[in-house]
N, C-alpha and C positions, 0 to 999 in steps of 0.2 A: 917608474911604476911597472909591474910585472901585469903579463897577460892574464896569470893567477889571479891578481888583483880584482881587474876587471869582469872578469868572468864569473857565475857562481855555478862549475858543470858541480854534478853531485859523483860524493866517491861512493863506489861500491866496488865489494868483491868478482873477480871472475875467476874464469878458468884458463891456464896459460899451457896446456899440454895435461899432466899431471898435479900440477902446480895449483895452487890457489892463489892470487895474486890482489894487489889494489887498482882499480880499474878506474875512469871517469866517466859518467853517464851525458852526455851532449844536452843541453837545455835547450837552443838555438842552434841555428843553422841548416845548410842539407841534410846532416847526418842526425838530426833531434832523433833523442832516445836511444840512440845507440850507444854500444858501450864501445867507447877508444881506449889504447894505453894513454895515449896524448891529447893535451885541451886544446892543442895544435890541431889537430885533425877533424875537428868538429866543421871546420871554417877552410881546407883545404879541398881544394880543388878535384872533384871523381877523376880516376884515373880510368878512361876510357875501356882500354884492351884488357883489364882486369874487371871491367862491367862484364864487357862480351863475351870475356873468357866463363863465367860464372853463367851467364845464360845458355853457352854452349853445354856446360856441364852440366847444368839444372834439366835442361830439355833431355839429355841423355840415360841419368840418374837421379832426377827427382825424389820420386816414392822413395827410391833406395837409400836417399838420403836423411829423407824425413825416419824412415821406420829405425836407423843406426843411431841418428839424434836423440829421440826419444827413450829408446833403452839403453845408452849412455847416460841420457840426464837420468834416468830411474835407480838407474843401479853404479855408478861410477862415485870411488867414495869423495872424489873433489869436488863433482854437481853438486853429492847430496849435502859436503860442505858447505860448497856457495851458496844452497839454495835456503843451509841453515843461518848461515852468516848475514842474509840481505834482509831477512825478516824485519 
């Protein structure tokens, strides 16, 4: 029996660069409601120096990140695809 088997993550669309891609939604685990490529990584282990690498950056570039995300997601035509596709 496969890990697929057992598991029910939900698929959904995301964004892979430009790409529009199929994604797995985490139902369970640390990472609930996250979107992974893999059902594997709902249940694998945080990778420590990539937390604190991401705090370092957030603290530095926060706002600057959020205000790039957002008109990305507005205007980028694979957001506005995913965003049509998850409906």
């Amino acid at each position: 029996m496969l890990l697929k088997d057992l598991i029910s993550e939900k698929q959904v669309w995301a964004k892979r660069g430009q790409k529009v891609v199929r994604k797995f939604r985490c139902t369970s685990g640390p990472r609930k409601n996250r979107t992974v490529t893999d059902i594997g990584q709902c249940f694998a282990p945080p990778d420590i120096a990539k937390r604190n690498r991401l705090k370092l950056t957030k603290a530095r570039l926060g706002a600057k990140m959020t205000r790039k995300a957002k008109r990305t997601k507005r205007t980028s035509g694979a957001s506005i695809a995913v965003r049509r596709l998850n409906k």
